[in-house]
C-alpha positions, -999 to 999 in steps of 0.1 A, spaced: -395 497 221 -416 472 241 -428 457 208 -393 449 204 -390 438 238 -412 416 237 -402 402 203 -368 396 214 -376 378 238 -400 355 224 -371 348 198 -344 340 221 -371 319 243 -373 299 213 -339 291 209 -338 264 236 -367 244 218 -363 206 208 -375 218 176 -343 222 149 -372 241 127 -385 264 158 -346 267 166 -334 276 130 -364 300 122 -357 320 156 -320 324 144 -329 339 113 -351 361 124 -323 371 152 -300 376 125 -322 399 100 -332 420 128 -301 422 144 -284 431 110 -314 460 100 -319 477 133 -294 486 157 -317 496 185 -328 460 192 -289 445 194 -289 455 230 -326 446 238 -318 407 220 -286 406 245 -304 416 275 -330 390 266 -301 369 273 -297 359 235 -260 355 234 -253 324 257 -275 305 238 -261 319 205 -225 309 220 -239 273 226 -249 273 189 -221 275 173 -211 241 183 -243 226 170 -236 204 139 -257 224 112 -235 248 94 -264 271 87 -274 275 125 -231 281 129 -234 306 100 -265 324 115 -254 325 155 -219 341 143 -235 364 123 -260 374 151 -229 376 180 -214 401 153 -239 421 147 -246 424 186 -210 428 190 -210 463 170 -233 483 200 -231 458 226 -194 447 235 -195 442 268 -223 414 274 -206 394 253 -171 398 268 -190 388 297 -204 359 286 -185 327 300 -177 309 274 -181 333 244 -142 333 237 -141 297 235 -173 293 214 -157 314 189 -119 299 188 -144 270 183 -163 285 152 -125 296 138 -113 260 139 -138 241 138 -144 211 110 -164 208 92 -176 248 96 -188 269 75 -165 296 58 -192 325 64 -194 310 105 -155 310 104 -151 349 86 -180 360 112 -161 350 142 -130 368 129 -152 395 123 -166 399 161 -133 393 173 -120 424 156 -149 440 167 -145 433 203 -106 440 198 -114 477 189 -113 483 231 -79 486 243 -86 466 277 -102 435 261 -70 429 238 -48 416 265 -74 390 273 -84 376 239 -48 379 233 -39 355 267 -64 331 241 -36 312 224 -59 285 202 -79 320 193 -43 335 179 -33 300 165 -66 298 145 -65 332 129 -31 326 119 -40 290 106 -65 304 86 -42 327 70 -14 301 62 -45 275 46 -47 284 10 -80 267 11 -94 293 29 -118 320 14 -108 351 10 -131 369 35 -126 344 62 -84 355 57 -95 395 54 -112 394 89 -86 367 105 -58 395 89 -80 425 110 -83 404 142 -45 398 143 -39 434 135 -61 442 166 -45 416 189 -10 434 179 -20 467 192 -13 458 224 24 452 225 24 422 249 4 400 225 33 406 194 51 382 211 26 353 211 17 364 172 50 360 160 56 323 183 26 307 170 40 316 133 24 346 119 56 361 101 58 334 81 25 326 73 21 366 65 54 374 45 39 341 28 7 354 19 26 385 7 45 369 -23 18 343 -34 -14 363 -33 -10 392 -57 -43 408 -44 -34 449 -36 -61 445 -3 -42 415 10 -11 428 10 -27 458 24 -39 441 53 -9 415 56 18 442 57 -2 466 85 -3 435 110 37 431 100 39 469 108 29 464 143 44 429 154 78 442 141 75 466 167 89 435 195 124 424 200 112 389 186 105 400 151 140 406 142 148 364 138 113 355 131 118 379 101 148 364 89 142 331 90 116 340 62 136 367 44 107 395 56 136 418 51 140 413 21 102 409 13 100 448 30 131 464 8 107 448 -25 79 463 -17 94 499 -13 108 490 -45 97 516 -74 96 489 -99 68 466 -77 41 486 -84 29 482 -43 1 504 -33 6 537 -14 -9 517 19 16 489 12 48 510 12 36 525 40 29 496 62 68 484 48 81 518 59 70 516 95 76 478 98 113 485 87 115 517 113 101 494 141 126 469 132 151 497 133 142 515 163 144 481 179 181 475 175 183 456 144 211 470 129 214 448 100 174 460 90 193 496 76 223 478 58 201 453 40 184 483 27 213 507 23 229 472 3 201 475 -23 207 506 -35 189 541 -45 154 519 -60 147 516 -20 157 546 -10 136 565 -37 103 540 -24 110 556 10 111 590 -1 83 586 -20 63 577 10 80 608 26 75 636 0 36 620 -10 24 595 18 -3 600 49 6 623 73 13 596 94 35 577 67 52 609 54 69 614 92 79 576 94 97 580 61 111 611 72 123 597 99 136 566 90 153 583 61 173 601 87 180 569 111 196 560 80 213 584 63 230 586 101 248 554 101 257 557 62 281 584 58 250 606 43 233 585 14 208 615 14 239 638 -3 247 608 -29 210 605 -39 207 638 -42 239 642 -66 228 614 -85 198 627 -87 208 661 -105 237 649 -127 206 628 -139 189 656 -157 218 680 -158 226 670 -196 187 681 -204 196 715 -186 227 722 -204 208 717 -238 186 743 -227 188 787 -218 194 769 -180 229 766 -177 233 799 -162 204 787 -133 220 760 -126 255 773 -119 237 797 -94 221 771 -76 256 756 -76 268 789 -58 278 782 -26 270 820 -20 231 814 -23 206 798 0 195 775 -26 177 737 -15 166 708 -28 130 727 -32 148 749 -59 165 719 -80 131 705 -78 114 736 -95 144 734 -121 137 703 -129 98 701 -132 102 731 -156 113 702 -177 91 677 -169 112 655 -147 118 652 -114 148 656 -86 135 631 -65 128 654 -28 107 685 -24 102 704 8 68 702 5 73 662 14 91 680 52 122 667 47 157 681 34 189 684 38 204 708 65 224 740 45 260 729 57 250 695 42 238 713 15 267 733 7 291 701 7 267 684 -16 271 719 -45 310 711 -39 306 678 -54 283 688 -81 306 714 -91 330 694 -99 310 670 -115 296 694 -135 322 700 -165 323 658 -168 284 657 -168 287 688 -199 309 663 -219 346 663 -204 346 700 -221 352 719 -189 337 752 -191 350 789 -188 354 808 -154 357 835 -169 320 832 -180 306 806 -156 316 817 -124 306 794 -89 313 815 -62 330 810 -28 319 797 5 305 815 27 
């Protein structure tokens, strides 16, 4: 270890030299070992490394830029606090972010160490309080010159930022939703939307994203992504789900009519994400699923109904009519597990399960057979069927 003591600081003691070569060849070497072996990120900052690295990324040569941000991040991974401490660090690297001409590796690097550093809950509030930091992450988002790791990392910084709930409010003022909900529609990418849609997840979680998101249609943008026919990953419907739940639980009334208003394609994304999601998405669905089936008169019963008279014709071609009447049976216990079972016999599919935690209470559950049952004889073919023969019970 006193090899690399000393080797440290050798390096970082030739970082002030009026040589550009003696200057540039220290960085590299900074960097390499930095980047290889993370005992000595702690020994380079206590040889008092990062100052100078901070002054460095204002020095004109892109490759010295490149190589100081890459050393600060690499420090940054087992040695946050010295450079939180640094005076001056914060603005070094709003300057690396906007900086121009800069490199796009320099500009992806300081992203990157902001993230980093944003992974502690009690530095967020003071990066965040940095408004040219949040302004140049989100610019570098909304530039569609701007490579694609430079807009990953900026896209992970923003998400930390919005962790802590005071900073949402800045995010969304200095016009991240629409540079997101932007990047959303134009970049087909599966990561980026990924990414886009988790930091929409958490600044929706602030009275201020309601308007923000309508000015940009981010409703809308939500509703498509939970849409079946979209093809959006399972990590995009969940970020949609708990962005529309936040919007939700935040007052926004009008969030659960525009869904409700676009019909059962929605509502089967959401219970997707509720029967097959994360643990963590799964409960979101669940519950947003109930906020609104609550203020719409029980869509939960209509999907459900709509759901069986889908595949009843397949049953009645089959041995199954007689199951399905006694599942109809007000007399039995049965749930939307046992439909499920029915139907997978067959190859299709009900649309719920109780292995996804969620279904419909038994008194709902009984009113929902009342409807089938009289569906049923239209669903057969308008041919009614015998009593006599197909009998389906009474309430109990």
């Amino acid at each position: 270890m006193e090899v690399k003591r000393r080797t440290a600081k050798a390096l970082v003691t030739k970082l002030s030299s009026v040589s550009e070569l003696t200057r540039t060849e220290a960085l590299c070497e900074l960097r390499l070992m930095s980047k290889h072996d993370p005992e000595i990120r702690p020994v380079i900052a206590d040889a008092g490394a990062i100052p100078l690295l901070s002054e460095t990324l204002y020095a004109p040569s892109l490759a010295s830029q490149e190589n100081a941000a890459a050393t600060l991040l690499n420090i940054s991974i087992t040695s946050k606090e010295p450079l939180m401490s640094t005076r001056g660090l914060l603005d070094a690297l709003s300057h690396a972010l906007r900086s121009t001409p800069s490199s796009a590796a320099a500009r992806s690097a300081a992203a990157a160490t902001l993230f980093s550093l944003l992974t502690v809950d009690s530095y967020r509030p003071i990066i965040g309080s940095k408004r040219d930091i949040v302004y140049a992450l989100i610019d570098i988002i909304k530039n569609p010159s701007s490579d694609p790791r430079s807009m990953k990392d900026s896209l992970k910084a923003l998400f930390g930022l919005s962790l802590y709930p005071l900073n949402r409010a800045t995010v969304i003022e200095l016009g991240a939703a629409a540079a997101l909900f932007s990047l959303i529609v134009k970049d087909g990418r599966v990561g980026m939307a990924e990414d886009a849609t988790a930091v929409i997840a958490q600044i929706a979680g602030c009275e201020e994203a309601g308007d923000a998101f309508n000015k940009v249609c981010g409703i809308e943008v939500l509703v498509d992504l939970l849409d079946l026919s979209t093809g959006s990953s399972g990590r995009t419907k969940e970020n949609a789900v708990s962005a529309l739940l936040n919007l939700v639980q935040c007052g926004r009334e009008e969030v659960g009519e525009s869904v409700r208003e676009l019909g059962l394609g929605v509502l089967d994304g959401i219970a997707g994400v509720a029967e097959s999601g994360s643990a963590k998405g799964m409960r979101k669905a669940a519950e947003l699923l109930k906020i609104l089936d609550a203020r719409s008169n029980g869509f939960l019963e209509q999907r459900l109904e709509i759901r069986i008279l889908n595949w009843i014709d397949f049953v009645i071609q089959t041995d199954n009519l007689r199951k399905l009447v006694d599942l109809l049976d007000l007399s039995t216990r049965s749930s939307i597990a046992d439909f499920d079972a029915m139907a997978n016999g067959g190859g299709l599919e009900t649309g719920f399960s109780d292995q996804g935690g969620f279904d419909l209470p038994r008194e709902r559950m009984k009113r929902s057979k009342r409807t089938l049952k009289g569906k049923l004889p239209v669903a057969i073919g308008g041919g009614g069927y015998d009593e006599q023969k197909v009998n389906v019970g009474e309430d109990d």
